[in-house]
N, C-alpha and C positions, 0 to 999 in steps of 0.2 A: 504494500500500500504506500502508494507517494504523500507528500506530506511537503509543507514548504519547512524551508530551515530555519526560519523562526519556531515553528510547530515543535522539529525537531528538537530545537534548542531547551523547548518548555517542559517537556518530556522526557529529557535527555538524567539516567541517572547517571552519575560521575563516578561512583564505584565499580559502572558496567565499562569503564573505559578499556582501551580504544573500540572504538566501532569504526566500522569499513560501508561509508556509503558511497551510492552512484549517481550522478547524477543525469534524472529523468527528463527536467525541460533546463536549459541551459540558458544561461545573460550571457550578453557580446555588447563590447564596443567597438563604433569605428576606429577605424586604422590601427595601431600595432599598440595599444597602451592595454597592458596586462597588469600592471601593479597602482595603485593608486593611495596615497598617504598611507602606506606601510601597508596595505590592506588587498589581495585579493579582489578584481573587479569583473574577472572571464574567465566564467566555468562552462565548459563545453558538456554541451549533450551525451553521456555514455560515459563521460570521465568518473574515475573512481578514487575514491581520498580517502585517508585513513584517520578519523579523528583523535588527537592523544591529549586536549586539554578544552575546558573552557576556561579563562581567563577574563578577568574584570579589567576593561581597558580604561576607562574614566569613569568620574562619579558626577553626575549631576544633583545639584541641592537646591534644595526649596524650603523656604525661610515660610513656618510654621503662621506665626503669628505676626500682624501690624505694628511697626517700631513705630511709636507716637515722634512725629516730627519728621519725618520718611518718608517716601512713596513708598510702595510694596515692590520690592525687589520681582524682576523674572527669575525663570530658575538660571544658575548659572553653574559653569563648570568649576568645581574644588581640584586643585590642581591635589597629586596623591603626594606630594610633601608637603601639604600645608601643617604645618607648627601648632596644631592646636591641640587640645586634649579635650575627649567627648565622653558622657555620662549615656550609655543606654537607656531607651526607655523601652519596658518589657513590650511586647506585640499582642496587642490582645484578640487578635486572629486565631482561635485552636487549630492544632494539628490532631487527625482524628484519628490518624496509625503509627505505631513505631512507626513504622515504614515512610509514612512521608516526613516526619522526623531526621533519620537518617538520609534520606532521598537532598534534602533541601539544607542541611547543617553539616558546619564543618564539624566532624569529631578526631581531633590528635592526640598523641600522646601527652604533650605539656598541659599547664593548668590552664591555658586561655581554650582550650582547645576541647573543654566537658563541659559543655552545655547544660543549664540546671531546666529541670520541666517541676509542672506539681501539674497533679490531675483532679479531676473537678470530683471525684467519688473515691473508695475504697477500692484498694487492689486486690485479689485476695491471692497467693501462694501459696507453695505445701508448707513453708516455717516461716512464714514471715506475710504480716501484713501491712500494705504500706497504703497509710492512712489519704483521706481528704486532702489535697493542701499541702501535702507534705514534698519537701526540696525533692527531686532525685536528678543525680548526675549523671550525666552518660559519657562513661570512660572510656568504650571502644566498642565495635564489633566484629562478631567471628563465628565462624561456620564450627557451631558444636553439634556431633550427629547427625548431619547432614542438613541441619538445618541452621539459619541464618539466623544469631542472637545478639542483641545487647546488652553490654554490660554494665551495670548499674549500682548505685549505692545512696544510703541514706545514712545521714548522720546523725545519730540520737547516742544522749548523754556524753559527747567527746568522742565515740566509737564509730567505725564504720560498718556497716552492715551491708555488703554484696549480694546484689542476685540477675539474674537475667530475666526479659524478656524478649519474647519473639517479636522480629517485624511488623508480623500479624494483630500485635496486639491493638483491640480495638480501644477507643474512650476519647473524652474531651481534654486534650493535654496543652497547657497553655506556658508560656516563659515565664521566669521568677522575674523578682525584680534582681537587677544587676548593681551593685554598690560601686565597683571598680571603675577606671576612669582609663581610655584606651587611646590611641594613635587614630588618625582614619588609615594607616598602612598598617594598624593590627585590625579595625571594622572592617576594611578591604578584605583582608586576609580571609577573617576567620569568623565574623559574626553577621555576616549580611549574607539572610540564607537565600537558598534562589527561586527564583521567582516572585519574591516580596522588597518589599522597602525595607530603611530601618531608619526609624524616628530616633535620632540624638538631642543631645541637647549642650553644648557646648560651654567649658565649665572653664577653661583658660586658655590662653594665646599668647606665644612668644613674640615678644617684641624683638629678636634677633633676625625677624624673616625680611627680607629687602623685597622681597613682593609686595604690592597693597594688597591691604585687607582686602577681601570682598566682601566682608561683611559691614551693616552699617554702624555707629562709631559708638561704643559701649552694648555692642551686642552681647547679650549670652543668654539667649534664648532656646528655643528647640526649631529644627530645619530636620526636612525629608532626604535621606540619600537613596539614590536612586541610581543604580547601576549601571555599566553599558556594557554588554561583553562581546567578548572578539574570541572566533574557534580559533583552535589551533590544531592543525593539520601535515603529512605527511601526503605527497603525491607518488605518483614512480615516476621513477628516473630523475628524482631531485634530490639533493642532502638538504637544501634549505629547510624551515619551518613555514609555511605558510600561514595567513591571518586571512581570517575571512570575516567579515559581520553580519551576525545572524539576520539583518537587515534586508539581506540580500537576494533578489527576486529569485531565486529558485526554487525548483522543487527538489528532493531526494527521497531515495529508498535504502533502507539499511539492510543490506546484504551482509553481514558479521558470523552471518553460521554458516554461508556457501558461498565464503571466499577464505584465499588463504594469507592471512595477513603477513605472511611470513616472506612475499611478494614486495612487500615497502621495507625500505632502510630500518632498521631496529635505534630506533634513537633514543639514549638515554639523557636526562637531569642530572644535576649531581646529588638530588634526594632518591633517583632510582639508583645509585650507584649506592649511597648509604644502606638501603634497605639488600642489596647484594647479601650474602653472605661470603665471611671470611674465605670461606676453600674455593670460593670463584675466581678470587686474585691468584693472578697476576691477567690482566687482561693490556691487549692492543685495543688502541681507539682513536678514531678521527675526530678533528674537534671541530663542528659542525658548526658551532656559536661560538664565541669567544669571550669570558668576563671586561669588562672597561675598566683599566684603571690598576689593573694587578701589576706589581712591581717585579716583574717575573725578566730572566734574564732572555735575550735574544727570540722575544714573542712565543714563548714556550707555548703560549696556549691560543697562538691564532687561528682564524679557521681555516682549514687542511692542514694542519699538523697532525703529523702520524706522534701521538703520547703514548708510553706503557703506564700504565696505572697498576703501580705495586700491591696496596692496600690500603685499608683503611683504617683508624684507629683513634684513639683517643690523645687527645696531647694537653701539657698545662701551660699555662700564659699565664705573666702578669700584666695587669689592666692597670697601666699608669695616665695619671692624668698632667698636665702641665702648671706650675704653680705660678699661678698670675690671679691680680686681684680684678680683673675688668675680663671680659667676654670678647670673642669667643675663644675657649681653651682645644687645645691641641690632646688630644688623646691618642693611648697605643696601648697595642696586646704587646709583648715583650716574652720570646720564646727562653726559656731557661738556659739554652744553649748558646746564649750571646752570651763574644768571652770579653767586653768591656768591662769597665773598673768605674765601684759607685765612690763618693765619698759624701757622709751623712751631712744634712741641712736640717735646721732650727726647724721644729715642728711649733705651730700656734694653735694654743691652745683658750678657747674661748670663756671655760668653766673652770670650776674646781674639778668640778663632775670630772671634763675630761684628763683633768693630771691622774685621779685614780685608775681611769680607766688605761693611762698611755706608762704609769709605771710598772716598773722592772725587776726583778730580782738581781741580772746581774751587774746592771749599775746605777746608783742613785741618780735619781731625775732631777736635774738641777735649773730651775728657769728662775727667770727675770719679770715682775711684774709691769705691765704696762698700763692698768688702771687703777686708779685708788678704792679703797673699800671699807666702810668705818660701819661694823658689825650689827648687831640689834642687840646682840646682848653684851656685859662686859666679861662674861667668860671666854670669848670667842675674840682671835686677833684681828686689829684693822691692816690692812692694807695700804703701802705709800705708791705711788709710782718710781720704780727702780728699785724694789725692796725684792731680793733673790732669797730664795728657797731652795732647800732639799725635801723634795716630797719621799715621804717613809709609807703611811699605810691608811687606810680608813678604818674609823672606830665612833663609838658616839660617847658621849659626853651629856651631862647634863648643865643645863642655864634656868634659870628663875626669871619666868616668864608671868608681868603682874602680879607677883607673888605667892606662882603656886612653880613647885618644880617641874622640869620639861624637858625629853630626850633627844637632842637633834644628833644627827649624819655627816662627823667630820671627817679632815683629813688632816692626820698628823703631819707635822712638817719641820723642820728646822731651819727661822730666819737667820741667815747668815749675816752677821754684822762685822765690824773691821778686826776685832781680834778674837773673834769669839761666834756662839753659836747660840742662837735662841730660840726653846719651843714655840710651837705655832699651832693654832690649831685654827681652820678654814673650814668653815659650813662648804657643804657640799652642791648647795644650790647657789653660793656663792655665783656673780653674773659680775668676773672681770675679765682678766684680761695676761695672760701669759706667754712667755717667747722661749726656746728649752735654749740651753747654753752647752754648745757644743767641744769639748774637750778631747775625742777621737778626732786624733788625725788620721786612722788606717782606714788601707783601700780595700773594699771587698768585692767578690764575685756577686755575681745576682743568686748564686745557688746557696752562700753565706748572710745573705739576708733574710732570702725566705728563712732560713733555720734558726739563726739568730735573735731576730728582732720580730717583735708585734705590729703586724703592720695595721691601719696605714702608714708609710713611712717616707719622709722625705728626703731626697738623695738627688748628687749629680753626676754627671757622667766626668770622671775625672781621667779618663783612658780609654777612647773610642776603641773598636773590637775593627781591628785590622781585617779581620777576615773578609768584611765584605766593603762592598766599593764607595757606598756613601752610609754613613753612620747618620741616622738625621736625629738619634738622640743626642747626640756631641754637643749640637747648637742650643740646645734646651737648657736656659741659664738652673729650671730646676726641677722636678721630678716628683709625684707624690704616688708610692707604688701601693694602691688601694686595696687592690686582694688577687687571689688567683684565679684565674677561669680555666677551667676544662671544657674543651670544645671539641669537636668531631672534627680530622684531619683526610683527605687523600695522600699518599705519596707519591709520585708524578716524575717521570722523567723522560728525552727526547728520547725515541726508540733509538736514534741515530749512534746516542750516548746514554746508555739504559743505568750504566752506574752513578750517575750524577743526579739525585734525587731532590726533590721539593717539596716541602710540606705547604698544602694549600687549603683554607677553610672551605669546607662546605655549604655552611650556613650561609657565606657572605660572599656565593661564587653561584654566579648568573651562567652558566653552562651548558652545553649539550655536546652532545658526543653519539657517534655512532661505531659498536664494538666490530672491529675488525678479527678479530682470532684470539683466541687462548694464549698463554706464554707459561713454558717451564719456569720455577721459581727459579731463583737466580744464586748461584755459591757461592758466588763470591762476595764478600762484604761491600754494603753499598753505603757512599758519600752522602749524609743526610743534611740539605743545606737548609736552613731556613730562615723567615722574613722579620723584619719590625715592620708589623700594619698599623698603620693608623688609618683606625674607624670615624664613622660620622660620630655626629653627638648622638643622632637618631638610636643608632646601633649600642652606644655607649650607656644611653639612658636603659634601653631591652637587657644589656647582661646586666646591669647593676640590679634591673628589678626583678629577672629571675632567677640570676643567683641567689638573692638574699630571699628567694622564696624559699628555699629547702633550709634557710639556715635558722633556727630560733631566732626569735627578737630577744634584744639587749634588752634590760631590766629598765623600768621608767624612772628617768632621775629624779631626784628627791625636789619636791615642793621648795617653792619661795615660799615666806613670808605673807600671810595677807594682807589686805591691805588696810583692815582694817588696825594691826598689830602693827604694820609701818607708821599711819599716823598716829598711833600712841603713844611711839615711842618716839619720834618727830617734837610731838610737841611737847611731851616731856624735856627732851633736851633742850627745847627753847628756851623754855617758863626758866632751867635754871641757869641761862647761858646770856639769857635777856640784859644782866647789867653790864656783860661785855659788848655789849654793840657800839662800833662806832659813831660817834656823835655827829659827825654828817652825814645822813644818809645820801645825800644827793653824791655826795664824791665816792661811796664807796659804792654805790650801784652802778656809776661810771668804771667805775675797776673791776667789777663783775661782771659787766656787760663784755670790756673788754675781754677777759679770761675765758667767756663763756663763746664768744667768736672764733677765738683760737683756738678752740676743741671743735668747733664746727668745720673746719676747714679740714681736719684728716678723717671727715664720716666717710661711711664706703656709702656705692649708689643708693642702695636703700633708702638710705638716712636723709639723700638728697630731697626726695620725693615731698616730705616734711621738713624740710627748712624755713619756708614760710611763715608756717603755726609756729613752729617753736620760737621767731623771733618775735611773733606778735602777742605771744604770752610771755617773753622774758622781763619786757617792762612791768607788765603786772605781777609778775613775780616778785624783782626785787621790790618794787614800791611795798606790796601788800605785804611780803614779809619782814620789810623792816617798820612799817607803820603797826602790823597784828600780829601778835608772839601763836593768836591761833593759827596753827598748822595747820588744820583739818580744812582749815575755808580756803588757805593754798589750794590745798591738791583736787576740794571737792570744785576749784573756777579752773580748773584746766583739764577740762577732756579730752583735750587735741592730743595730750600726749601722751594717753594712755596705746596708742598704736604704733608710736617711734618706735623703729627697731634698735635704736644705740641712746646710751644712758648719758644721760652726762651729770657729773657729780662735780662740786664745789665745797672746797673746806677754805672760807676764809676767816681767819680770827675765830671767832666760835659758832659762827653762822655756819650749818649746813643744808645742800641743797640734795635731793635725790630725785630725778626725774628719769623714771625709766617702764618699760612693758611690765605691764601686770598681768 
């Protein structure tokens, strides 16, 4: 039965991939033009193609509701780098079988890739019944029995509970709501099922992107994505990949059981190379597509290069980022096998919190304070600017708070003064400001860090790694080596020169290949060379946040102070500090104002954002606080500055000022 190939397209399930259709009534253009904007435009009558993808080629978006002040936007195209971050909104469309569940959803192995359903009634099972309402995830599917199953699970009291259901299964199954916050090149990917929309709602946007917006100005509403897809195909007698769009006046019939597909070029992805198994390697392959952009010697991987692909494996990296305080930063994977020389750089540390967590057993953590800090209790040390420390251990302590007693979360320390050593003890929610003081002069290997030291850690390249031809961490005045990735590798080399090997990522390599012949493993020991890549941010931001998926979360640091305990103890210190004020107010608000500038001058961007407010309440500051000893009517006339991200503190004569995020 013929069908046009939109029809096709709609009906088309993706797990029945490739299919081999023919085509029944064929489109022609005059004169010789066969390809048209990357796309397929002349399919001849009787021609046969063998389909091995559908693929989302742009998104079109449509802006949900009226921006007051606006016209109403058309729909327009979202280019697939756009910088924003989008919040799903559940689809309240039910799905009425596994089957078009699976049909129409991506399901993978990772966690973006298990789709949550709950179904409108009771399920019932032989040991298990899963309730109304209730979350279920769908993990994967797999032919158990002969028959076609999904795998599932529900979460009740912390525990998971597994079971299957068939394709078959009937009922009203609808999407959870989603909490998480995604890319549109992860929505692209993985969560825009087919044949429907998916309603976003847009929850932030990089201001790094040198495109305009498309959206209008303080948008963060909800908007329609709306797909557009392009087949992807196999003809005979071409290595290329063809692109067609479903759009496309034809009609077709899927011949897939009485043809032999084994008639088209066998072309692989480098995700069908991954799913290989080990005893397949050592394969020959022509490279049919080429990645963009690989730092790869003498176009190892252009298209028609004969490559043997040794195997495949697992490899570790470390994911360093560039230490600069302004946008955009330089990022790299860093293979353990670079034999360059680090030498350590001063870590900054923003809290107490983080001196506990960046100390050491095998050498005292020695830093330099860069902000002042005058305690809430008087058991606990102030803080000068330039006052160094040996940080030792966390312990708590008790203070007399209003006069009842009270257990806070320090950290032992020892202030180092000119001939001598003084206990310290630093609340742990402590909100200043520390720089570590570097005493190692030795050079280490990368394989002596990892083992050594707690990363994150800060380092430079003090002896570029001769081995390869351009070093491009050499240039990088500094280094912050954040954690390690394990990633999925090919190893790769020209058949020409089969012992000279390369390791090359899978995940971040755009490829195709068509397997030419099997290969003997190889005896003789082979040259294993490999890269420094530097990844986008895009990519940079993806392993941060699924590596720290598998990893437990850090403990939640310890509380500030409220605020209502700050101004108690605020105006306490006034009421007895009140007969030291200077007797002109007017000159000494002039010396404050000044002092208060010159801490405004080294704010990071954040801080910029608010500059305004803080200068337009610093006058009412000093006035009010030297005309009203009450505190509380300070801090309750300034709301602007409850949102500053950077604190600024004043100790003059016995006046203090604390203005900082609560």
């Amino acid at each position: 039965m013929a069908l046009s190939l939109e029809e096709f397209v709609n009906s088309l399930d993706l797990r029945t991939l490739p299919r081999v259709l023919e085509i029944q009534s064929g489109i022609y253009f005059e004169g010789s033009i066969y390809e048209m904007f990357g796309n397929e435009c002349c399919l001849s009558t009787g021609e046969v193609i063998k389909i091995i993808g559908l693929k989302i080629k742009k998104i079109i978006a449509e802006i949900c509701e009226h921006t007051e002040g606006h016209q109403s936007l058309q729909p327009f195209e979202l280019p697939m780098n756009f910088p924003g971050l989008f919040k799903i909104v559940a689809d309240k469309t039910p799905y009425l079988t596994m089957e078009e569940i699976t049909r129409t959803n991506h399901i993978g192995p990772s966690r973006i890739g298990h789709p949550h359903f709950y179904h409108q009634k009771d399920i019932k099972l032989e040991n298990l019944i899963i309730k109304q309402g209730e979350k279920i995830v769908l993990n994967s599917v797999e032919e158990i029995n002969g028959e076609m199953m999904v795998n599932c699970g529900v979460i009740r009291n912390h525990q998971n509970h597994s079971f299957t259901l068939p394709l078959s299964q009937e009922g009203e199954f609808y999407e959870c709501e989603d909490e998480h916050i995604y890319t549109l090149k992860e929505i692209v990917e993985w969560k825009i099922p087919k044949n429907r929309t998916r309603t976003v709602k847009l929850s932030d946007f990089s201001n790094k992107w040198n495109s305009t917006n498309p959206f209008p100005k303080g948008f963060y509403g909800s908007l329609i994505l709306k797909p557009v897809y392009e087949i992807q195909g196999v003809m005979k007698f071409r290595k290329d990949i063809v692109r067609i769009l479903p759009s496309l006046d034809v009609e077709v019939k899927d011949i897939t059981d009485c043809y032999d597909a084994n008639w088209f070029l066998q072309l692989l992805s480098a995700e069908d190379l991954l799913e290989m198994t080990s005893d397949e390697f050592p394969v020959v392959a022509e490279v049919i597509e080429g990645p963009q952009g690989m730092q790869l010697p003498k176009s190892l991987l252009q298209p028609g290069k004969t490559i043997v692909i040794h195997k495949k494996y697992q490899a570790l990296r470390l994911l360093a980022s560039e230490i600069r305080s302004n946008f955009p930063k330089r990022h790299f994977l860093i293979p353990t096998s670079y034999k360059g020389k680090f030498k350590r750089r001063p870590r900054d540390f923003p809290t107490a919190y983080d001196l506990d967590i960046a100390k050491s057993e095998k050498e005292p953590l020695h830093v330099v304070a860069t902000k002042a800090f005058h305690p809430p209790h008087e058991e606990l040390s102030s803080v000068s600017v330039g006052d160094q420390f040996l940080v030792h251990h966390s312990q708590t302590t008790e203070v007399l708070c209003e006069g009842k007693k009270k257990v806070v979360n320090v950290l032992a320390c020892e202030k180092i003064l000119k001939k001598s050593y003084e206990p310290a003890l630093l609340p742990l929610y402590m909100e200043g400001g520390f720089v570590e003081v570097i005493h190692d002069k030795k050079q280490y290997q990368i394989s002596e860090l990892c083992t050594q030291f707690h990363l994150p850690f800060n380092v430079k390249v003090s002896v570029r790694d001769l081995s390869i031809e351009e070093d491009i961490l050499a240039a990088i005045p500094g280094l912050c080596l954040e954690e390690d990735i394990t990633d999925s590798y090919l190893l790769v080399s020209d058949f020409a020169n089969p012992r000279e090997c390369w390791e090359i990522p899978i995940s971040r390599l755009n490829m195709t290949v068509q397997l030419v012949s099997n290969m003997n493993r190889a005896t003789e020991s082979l040259l294993v060379r490999t890269l420094i890549e530097e990844i986008t941010e895009e990519q940079y931001y993806m392993m941060r946040r699924y590596e720290s998926s598998f990893l437990h979360p850090p403990p939640r640091p310890p509380k500030r102070p409220s605020v209502e305990e700050t101004k108690s103890r605020l105006q306490t210190q006034v009421e007895h500090r009140t007969a030291d004020l200077p007797k002109s107010p007017k000159s000494h608000h002039v010396d404050l104002a000044k002092k208060l500038h010159l801490n405004q001058a080294s704010l990071d961007a954040k801080a910029v954002g608010c500059q305004n407010n803080v200068e337009q309440e610093r006058s009412k500051i000093g006035a009010t606080a030297i005309g009203d000893t009450n505190v509380t009517k300070v801090l309750e006339s300034v709301p602007q500055l409850n949102w500053c991200s950077t604190a600024y503190t004043h100790n003059h004569g016995s006046l203090l000022f604390t203005v900082s995020q609560y």
